[in-house]
VMD Tcl script that draws the C-alpha trace (Angstrom):
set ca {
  {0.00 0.00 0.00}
  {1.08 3.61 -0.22}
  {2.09 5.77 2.75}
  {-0.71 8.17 1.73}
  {-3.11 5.34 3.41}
  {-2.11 6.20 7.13}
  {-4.28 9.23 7.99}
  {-2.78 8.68 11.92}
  {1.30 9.21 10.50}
  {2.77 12.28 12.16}
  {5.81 12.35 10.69}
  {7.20 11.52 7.16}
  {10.77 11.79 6.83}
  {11.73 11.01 2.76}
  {14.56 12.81 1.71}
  {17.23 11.75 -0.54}
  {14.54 9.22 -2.89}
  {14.79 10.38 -5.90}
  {10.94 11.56 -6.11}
  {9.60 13.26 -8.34}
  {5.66 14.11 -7.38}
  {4.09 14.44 -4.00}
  {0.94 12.97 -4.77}
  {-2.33 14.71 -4.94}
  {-3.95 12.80 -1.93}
  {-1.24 14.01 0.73}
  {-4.35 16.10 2.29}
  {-5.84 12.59 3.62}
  {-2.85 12.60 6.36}
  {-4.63 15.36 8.36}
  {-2.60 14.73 11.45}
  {0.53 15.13 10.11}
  {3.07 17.79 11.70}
  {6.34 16.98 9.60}
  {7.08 16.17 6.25}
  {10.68 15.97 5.01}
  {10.52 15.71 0.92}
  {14.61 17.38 0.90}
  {16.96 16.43 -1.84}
  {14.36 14.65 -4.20}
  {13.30 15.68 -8.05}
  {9.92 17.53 -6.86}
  {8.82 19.87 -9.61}
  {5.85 21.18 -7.79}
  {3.66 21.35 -4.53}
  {0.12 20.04 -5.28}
  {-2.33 22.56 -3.42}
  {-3.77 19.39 -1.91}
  {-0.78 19.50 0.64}
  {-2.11 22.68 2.21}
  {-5.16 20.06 3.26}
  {-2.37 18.99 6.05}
  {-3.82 21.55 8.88}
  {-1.40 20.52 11.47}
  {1.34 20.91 9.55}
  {4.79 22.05 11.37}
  {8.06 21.57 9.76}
  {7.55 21.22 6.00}
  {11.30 20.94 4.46}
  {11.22 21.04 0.49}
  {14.98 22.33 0.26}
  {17.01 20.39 -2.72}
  {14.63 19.90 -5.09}
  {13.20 21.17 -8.73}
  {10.37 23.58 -7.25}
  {10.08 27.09 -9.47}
  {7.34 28.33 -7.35}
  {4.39 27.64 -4.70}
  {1.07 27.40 -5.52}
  {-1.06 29.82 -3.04}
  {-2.76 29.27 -0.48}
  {-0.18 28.66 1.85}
  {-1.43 30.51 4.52}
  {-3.75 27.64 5.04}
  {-1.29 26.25 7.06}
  {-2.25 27.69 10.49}
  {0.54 25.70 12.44}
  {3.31 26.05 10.48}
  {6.67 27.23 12.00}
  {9.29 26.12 9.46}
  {9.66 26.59 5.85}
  {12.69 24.86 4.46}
  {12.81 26.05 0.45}
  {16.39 26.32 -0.62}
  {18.30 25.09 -3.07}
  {15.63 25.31 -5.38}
  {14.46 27.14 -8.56}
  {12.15 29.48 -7.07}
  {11.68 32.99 -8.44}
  {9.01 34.57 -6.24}
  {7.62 33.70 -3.18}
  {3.66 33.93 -2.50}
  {2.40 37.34 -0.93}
  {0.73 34.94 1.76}
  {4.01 33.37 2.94}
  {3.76 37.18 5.04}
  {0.29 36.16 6.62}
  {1.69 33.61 8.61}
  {1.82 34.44 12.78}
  {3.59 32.01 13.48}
  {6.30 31.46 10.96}
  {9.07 31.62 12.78}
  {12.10 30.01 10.10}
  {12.29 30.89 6.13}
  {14.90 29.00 4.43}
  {14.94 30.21 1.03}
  {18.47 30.68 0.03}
  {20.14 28.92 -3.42}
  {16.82 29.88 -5.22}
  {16.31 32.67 -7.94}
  {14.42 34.88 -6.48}
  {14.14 38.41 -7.78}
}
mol new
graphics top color blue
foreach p $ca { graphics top sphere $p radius 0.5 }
foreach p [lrange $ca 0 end-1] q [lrange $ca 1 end] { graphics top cylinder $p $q radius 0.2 }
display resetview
């Protein structure tokens, strides 16, 4: 079966697998609070992951991503944002909205 079929997981720790989607039904894991996707091939964040309420720590440093699709402000809980070493060019208006944000990684990118 698929990791996406354990709606209790917490954490997800996946860096360094060579992958190159996150798939669309990542929003079933509503409890989850970390998700390491570092060093894979990702191209792009699907805006199903935003579904992940409780979300944390997201770290998406090391991969393919050009940009973020909005609506990230969704993400009530989350504290850390781990983006470098990417391709991204400009960073969604929302990423400001945040309270609680409290770590922006976003060097290696191309931002403007």
């Amino acid at each position: 079966g698929s990791i996406m079929g354990i709606p209790f997981l917490v954490q997800l720790w996946a860096s360094k697998n060579q992958l190159l989607t996150i798939p669309n039904n990542i929003g079933r894991m509503k409890r989850l609070q970390v998700l390491d996707l570092c060093d894979n091939d990702i191209k792009e964040v699907p805006p199903s992951l935003y579904k992940c309420e409780m979300l944390v720590e997201l770290l998406l440093g090391g991969n393919d991503l050009r940009t973020l699709p909005p609506g990230i402000d969704e993400l009530k809980c989350l504290q850390d944002l781990f983006l470098d070493n990417n391709r991204i060019t400009q960073l969604p208006a929302e990423i400001g909205l945040s309270p609680i944000l409290r770590k922006l990684s976003v060097g290696e990118n191309k931002l403007k």
